[in-house]
C-alpha positions as protocol buffer text, in pm:
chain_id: "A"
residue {
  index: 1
  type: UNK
  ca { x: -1759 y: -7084 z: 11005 }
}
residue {
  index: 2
  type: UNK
  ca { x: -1520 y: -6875 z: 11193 }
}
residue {
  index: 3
  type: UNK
  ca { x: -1214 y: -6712 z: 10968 }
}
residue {
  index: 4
  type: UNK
  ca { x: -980 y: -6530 z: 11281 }
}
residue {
  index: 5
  type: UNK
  ca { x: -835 y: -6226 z: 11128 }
}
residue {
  index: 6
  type: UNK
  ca { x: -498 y: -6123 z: 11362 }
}
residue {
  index: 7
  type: UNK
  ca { x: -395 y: -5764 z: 11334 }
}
residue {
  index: 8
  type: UNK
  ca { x: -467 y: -5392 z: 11418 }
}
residue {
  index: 9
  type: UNK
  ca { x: -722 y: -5256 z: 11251 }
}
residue {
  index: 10
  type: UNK
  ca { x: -548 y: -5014 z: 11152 }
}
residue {
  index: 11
  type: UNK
  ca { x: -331 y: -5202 z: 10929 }
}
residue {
  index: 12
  type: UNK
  ca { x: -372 y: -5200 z: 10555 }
}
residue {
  index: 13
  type: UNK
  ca { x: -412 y: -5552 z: 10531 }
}
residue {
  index: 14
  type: UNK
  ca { x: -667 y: -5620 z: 10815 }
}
residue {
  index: 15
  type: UNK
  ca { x: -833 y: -5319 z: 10683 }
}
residue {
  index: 16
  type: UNK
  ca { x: -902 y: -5428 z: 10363 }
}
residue {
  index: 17
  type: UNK
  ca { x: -1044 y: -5752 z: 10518 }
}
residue {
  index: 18
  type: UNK
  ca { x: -1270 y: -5538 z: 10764 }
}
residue {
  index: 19
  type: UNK
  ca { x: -1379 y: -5359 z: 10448 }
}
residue {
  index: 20
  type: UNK
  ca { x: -1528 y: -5713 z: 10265 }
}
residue {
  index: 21
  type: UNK
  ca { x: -1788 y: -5696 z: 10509 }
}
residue {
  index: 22
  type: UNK
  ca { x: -1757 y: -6069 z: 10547 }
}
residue {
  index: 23
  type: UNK
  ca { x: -1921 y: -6208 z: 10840 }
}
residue {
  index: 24
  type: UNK
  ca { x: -1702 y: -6515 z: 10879 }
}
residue {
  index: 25
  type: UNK
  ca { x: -1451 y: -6246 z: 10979 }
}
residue {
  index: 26
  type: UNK
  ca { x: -1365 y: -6175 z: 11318 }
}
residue {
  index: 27
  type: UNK
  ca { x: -1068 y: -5969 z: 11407 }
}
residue {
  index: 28
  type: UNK
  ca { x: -789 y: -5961 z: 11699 }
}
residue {
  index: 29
  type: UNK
  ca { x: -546 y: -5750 z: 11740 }
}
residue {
  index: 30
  type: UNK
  ca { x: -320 y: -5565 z: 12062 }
}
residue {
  index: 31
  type: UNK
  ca { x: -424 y: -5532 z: 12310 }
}
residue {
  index: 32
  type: UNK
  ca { x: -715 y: -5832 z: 12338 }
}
residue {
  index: 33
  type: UNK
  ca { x: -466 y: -6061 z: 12146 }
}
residue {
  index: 34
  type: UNK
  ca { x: -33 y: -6011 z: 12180 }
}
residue {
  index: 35
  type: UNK
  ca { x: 208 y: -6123 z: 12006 }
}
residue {
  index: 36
  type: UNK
  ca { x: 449 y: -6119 z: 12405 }
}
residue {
  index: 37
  type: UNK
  ca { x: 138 y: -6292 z: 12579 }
}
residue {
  index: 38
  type: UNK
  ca { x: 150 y: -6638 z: 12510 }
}
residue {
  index: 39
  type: UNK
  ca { x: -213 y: -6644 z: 12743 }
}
residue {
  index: 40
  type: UNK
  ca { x: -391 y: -6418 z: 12482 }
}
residue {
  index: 41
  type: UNK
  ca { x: -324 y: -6658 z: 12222 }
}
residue {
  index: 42
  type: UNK
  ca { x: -524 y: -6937 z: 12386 }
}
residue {
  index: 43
  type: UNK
  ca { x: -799 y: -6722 z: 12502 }
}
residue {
  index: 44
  type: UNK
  ca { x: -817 y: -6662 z: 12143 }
}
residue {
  index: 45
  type: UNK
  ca { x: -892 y: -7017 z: 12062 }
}
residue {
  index: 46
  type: UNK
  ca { x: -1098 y: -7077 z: 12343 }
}
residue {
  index: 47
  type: UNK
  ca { x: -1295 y: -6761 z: 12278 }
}
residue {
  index: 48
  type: UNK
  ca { x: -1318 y: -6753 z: 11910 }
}
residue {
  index: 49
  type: UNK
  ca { x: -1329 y: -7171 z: 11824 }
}
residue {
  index: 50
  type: UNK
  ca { x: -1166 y: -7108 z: 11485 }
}
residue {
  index: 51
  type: UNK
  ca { x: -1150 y: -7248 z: 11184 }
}
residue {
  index: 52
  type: UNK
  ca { x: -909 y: -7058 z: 10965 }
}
residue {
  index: 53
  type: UNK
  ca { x: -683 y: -6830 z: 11105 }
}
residue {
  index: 54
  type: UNK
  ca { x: -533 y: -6550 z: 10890 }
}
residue {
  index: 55
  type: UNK
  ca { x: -210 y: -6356 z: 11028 }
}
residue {
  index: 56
  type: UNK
  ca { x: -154 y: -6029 z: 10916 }
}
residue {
  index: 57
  type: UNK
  ca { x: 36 y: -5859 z: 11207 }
}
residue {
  index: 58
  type: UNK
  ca { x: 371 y: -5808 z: 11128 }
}
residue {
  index: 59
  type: UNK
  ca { x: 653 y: -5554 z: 11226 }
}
residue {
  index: 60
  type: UNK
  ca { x: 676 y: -5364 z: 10866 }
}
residue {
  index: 61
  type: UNK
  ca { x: 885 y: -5016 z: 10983 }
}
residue {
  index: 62
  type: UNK
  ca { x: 1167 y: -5187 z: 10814 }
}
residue {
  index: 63
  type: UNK
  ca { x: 1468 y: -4900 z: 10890 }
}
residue {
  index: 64
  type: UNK
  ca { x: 1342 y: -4910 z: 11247 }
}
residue {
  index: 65
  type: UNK
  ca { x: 1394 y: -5276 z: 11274 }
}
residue {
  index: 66
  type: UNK
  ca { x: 1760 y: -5219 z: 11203 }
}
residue {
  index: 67
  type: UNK
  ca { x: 1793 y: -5068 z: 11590 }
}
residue {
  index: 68
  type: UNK
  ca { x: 1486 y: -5297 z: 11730 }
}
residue {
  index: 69
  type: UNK
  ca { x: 1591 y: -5600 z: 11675 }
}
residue {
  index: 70
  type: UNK
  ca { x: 1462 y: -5792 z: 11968 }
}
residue {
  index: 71
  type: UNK
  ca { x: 1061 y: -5627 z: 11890 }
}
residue {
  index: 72
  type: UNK
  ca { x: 1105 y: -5714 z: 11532 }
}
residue {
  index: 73
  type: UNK
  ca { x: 1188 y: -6062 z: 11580 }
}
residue {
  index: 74
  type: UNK
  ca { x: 973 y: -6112 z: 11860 }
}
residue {
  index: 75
  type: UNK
  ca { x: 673 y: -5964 z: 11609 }
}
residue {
  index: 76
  type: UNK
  ca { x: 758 y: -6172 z: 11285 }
}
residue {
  index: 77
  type: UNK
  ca { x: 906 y: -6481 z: 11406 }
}
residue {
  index: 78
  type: UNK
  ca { x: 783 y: -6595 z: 11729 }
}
residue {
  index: 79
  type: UNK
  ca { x: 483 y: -6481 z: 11792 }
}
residue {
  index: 80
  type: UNK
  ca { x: 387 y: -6637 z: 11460 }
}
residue {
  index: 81
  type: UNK
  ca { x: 542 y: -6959 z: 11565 }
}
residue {
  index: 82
  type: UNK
  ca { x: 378 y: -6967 z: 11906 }
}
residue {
  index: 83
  type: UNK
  ca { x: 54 y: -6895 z: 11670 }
}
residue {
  index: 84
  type: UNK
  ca { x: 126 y: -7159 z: 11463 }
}
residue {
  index: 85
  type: UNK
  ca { x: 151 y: -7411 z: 11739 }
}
residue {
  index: 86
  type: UNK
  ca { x: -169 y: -7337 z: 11866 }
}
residue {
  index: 87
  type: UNK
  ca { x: -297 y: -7376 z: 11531 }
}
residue {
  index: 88
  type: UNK
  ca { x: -188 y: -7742 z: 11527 }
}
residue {
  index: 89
  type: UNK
  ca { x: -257 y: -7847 z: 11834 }
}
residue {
  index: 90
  type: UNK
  ca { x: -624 y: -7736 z: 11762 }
}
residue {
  index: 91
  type: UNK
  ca { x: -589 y: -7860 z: 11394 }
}
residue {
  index: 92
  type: UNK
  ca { x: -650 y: -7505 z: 11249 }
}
residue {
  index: 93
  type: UNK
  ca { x: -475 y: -7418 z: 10931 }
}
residue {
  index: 94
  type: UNK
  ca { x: -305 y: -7129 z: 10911 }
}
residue {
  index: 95
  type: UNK
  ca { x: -246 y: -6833 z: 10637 }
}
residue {
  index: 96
  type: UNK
  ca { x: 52 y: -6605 z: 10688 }
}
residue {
  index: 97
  type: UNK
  ca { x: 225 y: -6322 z: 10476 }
}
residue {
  index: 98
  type: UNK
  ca { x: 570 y: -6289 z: 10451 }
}
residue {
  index: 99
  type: UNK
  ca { x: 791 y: -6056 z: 10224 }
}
residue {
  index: 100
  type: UNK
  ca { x: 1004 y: -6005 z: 9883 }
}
residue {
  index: 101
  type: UNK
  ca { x: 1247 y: -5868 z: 10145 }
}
residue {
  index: 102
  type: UNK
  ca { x: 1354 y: -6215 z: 10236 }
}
residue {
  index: 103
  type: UNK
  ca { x: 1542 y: -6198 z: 9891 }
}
residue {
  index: 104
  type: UNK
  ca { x: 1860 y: -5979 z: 9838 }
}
residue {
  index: 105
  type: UNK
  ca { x: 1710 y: -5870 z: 9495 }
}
residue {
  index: 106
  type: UNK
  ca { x: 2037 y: -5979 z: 9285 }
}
residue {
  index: 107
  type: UNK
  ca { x: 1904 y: -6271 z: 9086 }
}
residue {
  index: 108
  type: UNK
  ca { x: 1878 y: -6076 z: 8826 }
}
residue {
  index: 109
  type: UNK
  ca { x: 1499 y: -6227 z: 8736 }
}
residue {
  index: 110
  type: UNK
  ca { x: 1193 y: -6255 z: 8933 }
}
residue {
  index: 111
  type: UNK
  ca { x: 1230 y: -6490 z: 9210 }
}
residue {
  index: 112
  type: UNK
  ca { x: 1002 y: -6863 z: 9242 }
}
residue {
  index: 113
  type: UNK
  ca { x: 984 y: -6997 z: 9566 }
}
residue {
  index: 114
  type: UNK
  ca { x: 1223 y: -7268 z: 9570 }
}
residue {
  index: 115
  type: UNK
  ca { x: 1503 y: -6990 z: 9566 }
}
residue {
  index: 116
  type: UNK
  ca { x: 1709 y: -6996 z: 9854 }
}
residue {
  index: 117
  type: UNK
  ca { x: 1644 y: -6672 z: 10066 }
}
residue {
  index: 118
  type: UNK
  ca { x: 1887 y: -6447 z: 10158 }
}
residue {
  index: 119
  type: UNK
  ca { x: 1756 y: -6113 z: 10333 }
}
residue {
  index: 120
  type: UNK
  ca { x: 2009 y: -5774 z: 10391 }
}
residue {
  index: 121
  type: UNK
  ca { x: 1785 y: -5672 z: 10674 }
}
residue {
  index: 122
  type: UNK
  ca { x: 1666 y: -5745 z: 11023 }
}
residue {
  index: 123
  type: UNK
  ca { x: 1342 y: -5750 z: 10898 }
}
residue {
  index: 124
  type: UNK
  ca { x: 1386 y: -5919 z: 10597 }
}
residue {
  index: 125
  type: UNK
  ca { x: 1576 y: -6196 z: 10804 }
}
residue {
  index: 126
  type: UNK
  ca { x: 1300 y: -6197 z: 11076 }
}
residue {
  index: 127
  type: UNK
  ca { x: 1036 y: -6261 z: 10808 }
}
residue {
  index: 128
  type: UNK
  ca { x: 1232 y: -6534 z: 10646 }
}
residue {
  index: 129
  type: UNK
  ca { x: 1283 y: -6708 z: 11012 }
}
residue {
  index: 130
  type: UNK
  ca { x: 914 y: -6623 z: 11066 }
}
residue {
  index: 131
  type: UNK
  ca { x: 836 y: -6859 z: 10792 }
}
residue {
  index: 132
  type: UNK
  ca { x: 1014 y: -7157 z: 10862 }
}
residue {
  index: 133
  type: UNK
  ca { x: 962 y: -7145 z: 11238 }
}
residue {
  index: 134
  type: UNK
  ca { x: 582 y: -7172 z: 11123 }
}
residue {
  index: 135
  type: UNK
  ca { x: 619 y: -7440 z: 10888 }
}
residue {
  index: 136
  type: UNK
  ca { x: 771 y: -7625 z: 11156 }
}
residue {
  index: 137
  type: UNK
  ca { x: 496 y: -7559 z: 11419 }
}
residue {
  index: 138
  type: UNK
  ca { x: 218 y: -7633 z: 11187 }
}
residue {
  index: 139
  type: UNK
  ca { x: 254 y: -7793 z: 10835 }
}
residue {
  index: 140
  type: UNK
  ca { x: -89 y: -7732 z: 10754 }
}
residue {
  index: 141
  type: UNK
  ca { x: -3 y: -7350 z: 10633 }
}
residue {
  index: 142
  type: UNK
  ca { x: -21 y: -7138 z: 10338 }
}
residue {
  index: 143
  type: UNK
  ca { x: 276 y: -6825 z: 10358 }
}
residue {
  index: 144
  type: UNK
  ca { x: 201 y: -6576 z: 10042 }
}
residue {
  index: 145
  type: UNK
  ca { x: 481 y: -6372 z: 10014 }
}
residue {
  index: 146
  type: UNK
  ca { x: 358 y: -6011 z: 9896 }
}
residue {
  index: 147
  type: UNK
  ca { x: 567 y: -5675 z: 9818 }
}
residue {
  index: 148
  type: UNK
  ca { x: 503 y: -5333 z: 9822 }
}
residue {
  index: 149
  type: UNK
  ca { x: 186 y: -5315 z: 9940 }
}
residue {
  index: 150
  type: UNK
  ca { x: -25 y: -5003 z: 9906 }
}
residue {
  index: 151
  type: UNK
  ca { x: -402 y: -4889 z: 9945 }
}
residue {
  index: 152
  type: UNK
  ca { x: -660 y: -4584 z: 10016 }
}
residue {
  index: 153
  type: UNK
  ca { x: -614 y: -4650 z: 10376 }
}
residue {
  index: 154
  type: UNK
  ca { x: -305 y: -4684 z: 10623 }
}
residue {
  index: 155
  type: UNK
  ca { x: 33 y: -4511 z: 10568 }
}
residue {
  index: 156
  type: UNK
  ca { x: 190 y: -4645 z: 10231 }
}
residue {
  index: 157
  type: UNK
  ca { x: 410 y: -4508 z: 9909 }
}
residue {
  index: 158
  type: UNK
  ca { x: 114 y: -4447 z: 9677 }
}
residue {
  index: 159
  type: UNK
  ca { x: -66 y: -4226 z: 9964 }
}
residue {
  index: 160
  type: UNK
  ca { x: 267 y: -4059 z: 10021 }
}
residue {
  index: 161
  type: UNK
  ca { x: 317 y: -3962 z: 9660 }
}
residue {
  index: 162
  type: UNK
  ca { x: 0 y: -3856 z: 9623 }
}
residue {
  index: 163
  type: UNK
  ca { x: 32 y: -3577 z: 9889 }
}
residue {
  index: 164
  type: UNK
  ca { x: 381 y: -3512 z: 9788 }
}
residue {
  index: 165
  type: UNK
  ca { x: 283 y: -3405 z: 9470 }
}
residue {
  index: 166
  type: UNK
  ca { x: 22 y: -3228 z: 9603 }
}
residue {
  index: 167
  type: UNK
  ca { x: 237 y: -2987 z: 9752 }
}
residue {
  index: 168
  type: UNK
  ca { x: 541 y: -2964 z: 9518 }
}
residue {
  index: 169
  type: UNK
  ca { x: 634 y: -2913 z: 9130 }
}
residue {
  index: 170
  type: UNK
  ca { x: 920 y: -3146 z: 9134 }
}
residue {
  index: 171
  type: UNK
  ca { x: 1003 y: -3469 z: 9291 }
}
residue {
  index: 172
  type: UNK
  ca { x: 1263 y: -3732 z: 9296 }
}
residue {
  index: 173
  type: UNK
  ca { x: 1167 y: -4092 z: 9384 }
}
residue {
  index: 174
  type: UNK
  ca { x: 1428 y: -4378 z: 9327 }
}
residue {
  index: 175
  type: UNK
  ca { x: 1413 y: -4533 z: 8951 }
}
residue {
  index: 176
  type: UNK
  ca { x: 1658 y: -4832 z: 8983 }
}
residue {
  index: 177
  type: UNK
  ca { x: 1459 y: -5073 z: 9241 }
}
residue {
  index: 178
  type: UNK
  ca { x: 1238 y: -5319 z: 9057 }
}
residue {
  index: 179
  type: UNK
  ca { x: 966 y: -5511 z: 9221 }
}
residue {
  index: 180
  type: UNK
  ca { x: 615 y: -5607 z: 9198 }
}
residue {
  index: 181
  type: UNK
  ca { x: 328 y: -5295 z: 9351 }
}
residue {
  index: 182
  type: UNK
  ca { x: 66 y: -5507 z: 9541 }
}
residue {
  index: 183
  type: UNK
  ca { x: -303 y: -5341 z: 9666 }
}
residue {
  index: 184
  type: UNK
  ca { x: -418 y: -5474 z: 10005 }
}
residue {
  index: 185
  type: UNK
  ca { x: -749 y: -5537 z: 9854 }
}
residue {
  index: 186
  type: UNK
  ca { x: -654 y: -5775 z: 9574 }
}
residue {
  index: 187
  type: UNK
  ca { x: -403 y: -5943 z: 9830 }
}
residue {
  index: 188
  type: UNK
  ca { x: -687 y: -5987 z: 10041 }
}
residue {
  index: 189
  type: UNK
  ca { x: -947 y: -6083 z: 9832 }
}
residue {
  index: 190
  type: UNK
  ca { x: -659 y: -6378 z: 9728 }
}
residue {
  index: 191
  type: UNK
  ca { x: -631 y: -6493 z: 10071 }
}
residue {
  index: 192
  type: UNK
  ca { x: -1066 y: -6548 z: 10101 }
}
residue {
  index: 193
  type: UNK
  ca { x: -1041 y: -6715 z: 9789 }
}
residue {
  index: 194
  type: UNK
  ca { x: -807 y: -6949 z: 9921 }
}
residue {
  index: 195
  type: UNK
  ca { x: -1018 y: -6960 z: 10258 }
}
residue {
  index: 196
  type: UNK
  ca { x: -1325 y: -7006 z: 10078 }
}
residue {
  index: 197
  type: UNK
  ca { x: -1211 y: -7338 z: 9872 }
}
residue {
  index: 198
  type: UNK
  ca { x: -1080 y: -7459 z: 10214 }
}
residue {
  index: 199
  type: UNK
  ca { x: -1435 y: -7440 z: 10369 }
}
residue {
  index: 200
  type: UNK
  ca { x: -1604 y: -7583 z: 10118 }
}
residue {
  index: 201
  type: UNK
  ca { x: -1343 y: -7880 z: 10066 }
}
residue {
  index: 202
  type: UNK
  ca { x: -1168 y: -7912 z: 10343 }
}
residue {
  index: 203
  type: UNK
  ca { x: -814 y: -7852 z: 10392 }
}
residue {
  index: 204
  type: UNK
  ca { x: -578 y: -7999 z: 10138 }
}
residue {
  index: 205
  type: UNK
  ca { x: -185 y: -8068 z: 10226 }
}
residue {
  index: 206
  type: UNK
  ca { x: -85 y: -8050 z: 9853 }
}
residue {
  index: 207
  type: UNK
  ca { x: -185 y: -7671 z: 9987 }
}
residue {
  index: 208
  type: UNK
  ca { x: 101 y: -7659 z: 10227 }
}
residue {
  index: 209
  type: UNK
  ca { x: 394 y: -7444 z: 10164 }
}
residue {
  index: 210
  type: UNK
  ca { x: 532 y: -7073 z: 10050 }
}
residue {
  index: 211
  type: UNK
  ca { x: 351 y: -6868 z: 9723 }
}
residue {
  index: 212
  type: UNK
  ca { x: 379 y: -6601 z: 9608 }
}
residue {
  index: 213
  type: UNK
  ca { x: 136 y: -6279 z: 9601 }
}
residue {
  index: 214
  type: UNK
  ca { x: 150 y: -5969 z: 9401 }
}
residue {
  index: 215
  type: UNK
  ca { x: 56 y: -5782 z: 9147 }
}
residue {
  index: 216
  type: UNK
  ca { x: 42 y: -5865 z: 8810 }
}
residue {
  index: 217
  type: UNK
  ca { x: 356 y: -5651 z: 8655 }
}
residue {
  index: 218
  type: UNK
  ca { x: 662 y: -5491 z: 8773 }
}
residue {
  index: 219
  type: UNK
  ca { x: 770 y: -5116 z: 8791 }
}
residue {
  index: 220
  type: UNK
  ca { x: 1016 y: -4939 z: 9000 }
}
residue {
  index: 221
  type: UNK
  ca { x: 926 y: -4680 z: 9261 }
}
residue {
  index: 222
  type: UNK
  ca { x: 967 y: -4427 z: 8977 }
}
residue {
  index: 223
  type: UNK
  ca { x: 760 y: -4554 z: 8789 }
}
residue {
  index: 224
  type: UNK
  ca { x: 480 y: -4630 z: 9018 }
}
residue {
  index: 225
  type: UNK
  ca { x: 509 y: -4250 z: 9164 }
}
residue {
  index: 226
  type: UNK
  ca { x: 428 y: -4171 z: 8750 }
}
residue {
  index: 227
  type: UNK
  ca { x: 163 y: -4394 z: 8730 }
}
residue {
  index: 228
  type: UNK
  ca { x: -42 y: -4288 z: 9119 }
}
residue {
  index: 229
  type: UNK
  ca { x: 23 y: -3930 z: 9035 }
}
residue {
  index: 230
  type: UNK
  ca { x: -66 y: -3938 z: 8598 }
}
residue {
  index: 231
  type: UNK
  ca { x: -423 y: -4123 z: 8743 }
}
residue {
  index: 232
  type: UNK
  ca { x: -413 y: -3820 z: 9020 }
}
residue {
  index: 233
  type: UNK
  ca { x: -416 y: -3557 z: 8788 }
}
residue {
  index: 234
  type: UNK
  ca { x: -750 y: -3703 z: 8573 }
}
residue {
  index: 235
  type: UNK
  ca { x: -900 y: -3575 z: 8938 }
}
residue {
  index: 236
  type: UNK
  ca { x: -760 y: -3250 z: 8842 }
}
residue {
  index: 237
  type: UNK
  ca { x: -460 y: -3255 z: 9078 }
}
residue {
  index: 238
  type: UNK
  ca { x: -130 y: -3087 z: 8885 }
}
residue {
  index: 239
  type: UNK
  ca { x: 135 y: -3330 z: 8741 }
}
residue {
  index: 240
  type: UNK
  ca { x: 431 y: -3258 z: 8910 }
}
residue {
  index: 241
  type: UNK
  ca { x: 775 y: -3282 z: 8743 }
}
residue {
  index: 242
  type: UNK
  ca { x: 891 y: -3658 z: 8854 }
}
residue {
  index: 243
  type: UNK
  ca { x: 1274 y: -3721 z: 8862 }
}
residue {
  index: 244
  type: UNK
  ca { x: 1395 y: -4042 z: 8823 }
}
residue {
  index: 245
  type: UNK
  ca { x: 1739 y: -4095 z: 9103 }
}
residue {
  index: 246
  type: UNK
  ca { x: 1960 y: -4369 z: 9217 }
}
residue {
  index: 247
  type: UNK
  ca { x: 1933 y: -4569 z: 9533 }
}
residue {
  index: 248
  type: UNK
  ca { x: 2275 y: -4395 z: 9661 }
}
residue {
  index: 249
  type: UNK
  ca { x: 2106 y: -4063 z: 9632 }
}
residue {
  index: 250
  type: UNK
  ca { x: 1849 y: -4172 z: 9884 }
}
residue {
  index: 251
  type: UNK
  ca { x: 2063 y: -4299 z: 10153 }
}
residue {
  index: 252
  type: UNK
  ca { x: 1870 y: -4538 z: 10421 }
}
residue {
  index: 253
  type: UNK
  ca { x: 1902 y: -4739 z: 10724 }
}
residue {
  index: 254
  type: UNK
  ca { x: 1810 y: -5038 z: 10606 }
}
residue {
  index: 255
  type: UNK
  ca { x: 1914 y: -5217 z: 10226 }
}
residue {
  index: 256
  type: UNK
  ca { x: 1669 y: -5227 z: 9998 }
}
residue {
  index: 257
  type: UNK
  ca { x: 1651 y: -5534 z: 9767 }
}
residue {
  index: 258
  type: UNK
  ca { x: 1743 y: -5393 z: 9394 }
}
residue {
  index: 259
  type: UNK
  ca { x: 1495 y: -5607 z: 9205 }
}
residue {
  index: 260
  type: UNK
  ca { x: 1290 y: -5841 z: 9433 }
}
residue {
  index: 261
  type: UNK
  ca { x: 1076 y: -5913 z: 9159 }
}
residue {
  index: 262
  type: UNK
  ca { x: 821 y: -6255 z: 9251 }
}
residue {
  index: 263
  type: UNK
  ca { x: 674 y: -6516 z: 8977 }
}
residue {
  index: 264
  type: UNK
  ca { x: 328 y: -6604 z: 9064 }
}
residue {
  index: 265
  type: UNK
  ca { x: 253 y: -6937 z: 8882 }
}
residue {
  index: 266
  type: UNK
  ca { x: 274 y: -7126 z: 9159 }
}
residue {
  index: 267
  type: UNK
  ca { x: -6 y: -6948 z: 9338 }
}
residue {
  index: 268
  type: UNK
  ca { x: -202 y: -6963 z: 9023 }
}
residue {
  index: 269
  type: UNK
  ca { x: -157 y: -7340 z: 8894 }
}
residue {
  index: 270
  type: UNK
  ca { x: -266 y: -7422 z: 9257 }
}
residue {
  index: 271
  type: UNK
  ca { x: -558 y: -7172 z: 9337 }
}
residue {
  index: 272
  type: UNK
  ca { x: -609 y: -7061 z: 8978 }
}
residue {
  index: 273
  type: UNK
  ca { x: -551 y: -6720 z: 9129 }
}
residue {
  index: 274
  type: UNK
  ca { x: -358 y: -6448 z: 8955 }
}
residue {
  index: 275
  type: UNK
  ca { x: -396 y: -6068 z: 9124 }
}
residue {
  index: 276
  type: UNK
  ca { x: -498 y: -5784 z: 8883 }
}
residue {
  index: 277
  type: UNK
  ca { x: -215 y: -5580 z: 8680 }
}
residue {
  index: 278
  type: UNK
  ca { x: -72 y: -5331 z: 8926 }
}
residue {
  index: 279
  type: UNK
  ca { x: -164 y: -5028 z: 8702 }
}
residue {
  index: 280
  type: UNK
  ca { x: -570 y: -5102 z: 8705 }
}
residue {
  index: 281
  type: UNK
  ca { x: -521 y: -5140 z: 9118 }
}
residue {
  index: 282
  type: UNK
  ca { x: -333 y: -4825 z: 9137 }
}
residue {
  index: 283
  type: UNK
  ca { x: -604 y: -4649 z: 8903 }
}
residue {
  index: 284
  type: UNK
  ca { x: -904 y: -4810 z: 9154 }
}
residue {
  index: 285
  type: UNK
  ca { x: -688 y: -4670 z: 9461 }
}
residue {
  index: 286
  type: UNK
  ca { x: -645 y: -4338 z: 9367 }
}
residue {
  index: 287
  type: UNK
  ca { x: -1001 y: -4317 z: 9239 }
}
residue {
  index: 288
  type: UNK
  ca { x: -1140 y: -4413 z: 9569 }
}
residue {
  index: 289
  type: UNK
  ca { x: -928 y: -4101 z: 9745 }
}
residue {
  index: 290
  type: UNK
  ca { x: -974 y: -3845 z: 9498 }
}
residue {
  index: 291
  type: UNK
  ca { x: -1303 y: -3890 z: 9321 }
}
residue {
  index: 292
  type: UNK
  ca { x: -1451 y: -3741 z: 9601 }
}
């Protein structure tokens, strides 16, 4: 069995896949296989006969995509699509991951996935597109939403925090956006799960449609800055002094959703998966860059 991983290898996701040591895996990414090349996307097939393809490319710089509109679309909603075609026409399902950002974070309570979207941002909107154009394309596909997604590798908050506090007594990190922290390794050990049950029992269309992925809990950025940098200092680096501000003090391009909190049932009742709590990931991720 062939499981096509697209994406850098550089990118937290696809990283964390390269790092199971899986030998279904086989990974794509720029310049062999491009999102603007409709002709690398075939030789993919043709090369790589597969039978599961996973997408984890994306265009993630989110204030960036605010000014690049016509890359960020092009990167999250039609290259995906064209993907997606291919996928059909071959009879390949198809695993994608979208984004909380797709919500404007003011239900008020964590969002299921029959919510109507309604993204503040080009790339929150060019996810949300993203998704439907692939539905459309190919049927036979699972999109996990995930959200704040961190790791020990790749540029990401928990990294960021980590040096931060590193090199200063006092921080500030914004305490009023709620949402759900997500490590790329329990995201992708989720997706094999799913790919695993597919190989062994063949694709099933009750299977088709949107879930979503994160970790178990909810903090705000505040709060997850505590928790990376309270694990950090069990390694012996010093505690800094963390400041809890508002989302006006920390001005950016793009909107942020205020709570873009995700339930998970559905992703459990139908893969009887549930990712770990977000603390014991963050604890695991910190461990692996500072125990040494």
């Amino acid at each position: 069995m062939t499981i096509l991983v697209i994406g850098g290898k550089d990118g937290q996701l696809a990283t964390s896949f390269l790092n199971l040591k899986d030998d279904r895996l086989t990974f794509l990414g720029r310049p062999e296989l491009d999102f603007t090349n409709v002709d690398t996307l075939k030789a993919a097939f043709a090369g790589e006969k597969p039978d599961l393809i996973i997408n984890t490319a994306a265009w993630t710089a989110v204030d960036a995509a605010e000014t690049q509109q016509e890359d960020t679309y092009l990167v999250n909603r039609d290259g995906p699509a064209q993907l997606a075609k291919l996928c059909a026409v071959n009879n390949v399902p198809f695993i994608h991951v979208s984004t909380d950002y797709v919500f404007a974070g003011d239900k008020g309570s964590p969002y299921v996935e029959t919510d109507p979207v309604s993204p503040e941002t080009v790339y929150g909107a060019s996810k949300a597109e993203g998704e439907q154009a692939i539905l459309a394309a190919q049927p036979n596909a699972v999109i996990l939403r995930t959200a704040w997604v961190y790791s020990a590798h790749g540029k990401n908050f928990v990294r960021t925090m980590l040096n931060a506090g590193a090199k200063n007594p006092a921080l500030k990190v914004v305490g009023d956006q709620y949402g759900n922290p997500t490590c790329s390794d329990d995201l992708a050990c989720a997706i094999m799960q799913i790919a695993d049950r597919y190989l062994k029992e063949g694709w099933n269309s009750q299977w088709n449609g949107i879930y979503h992925a994160v970790g178990t809990g909810d903090t705000t950025w505040h709060g997850l800055a505590v928790e990376a940098l309270q694990q950090a200092s069990l390694y012996g680096q010093k505690m800094p002094e963390v400041t809890a501000i508002k989302t006006e003090d920390w001005p950016t391009p793009a909107k942020r959703p205020q709570d873009s909190r995700l339930n998970t049932d559905k992703l459990y009742q139908t893969f009887n998966i549930r990712l770990p709590t977000w603390q014991d990931s963050v604890a695991k991720v910190v461990k692996t860059l500072l125990s040494a």
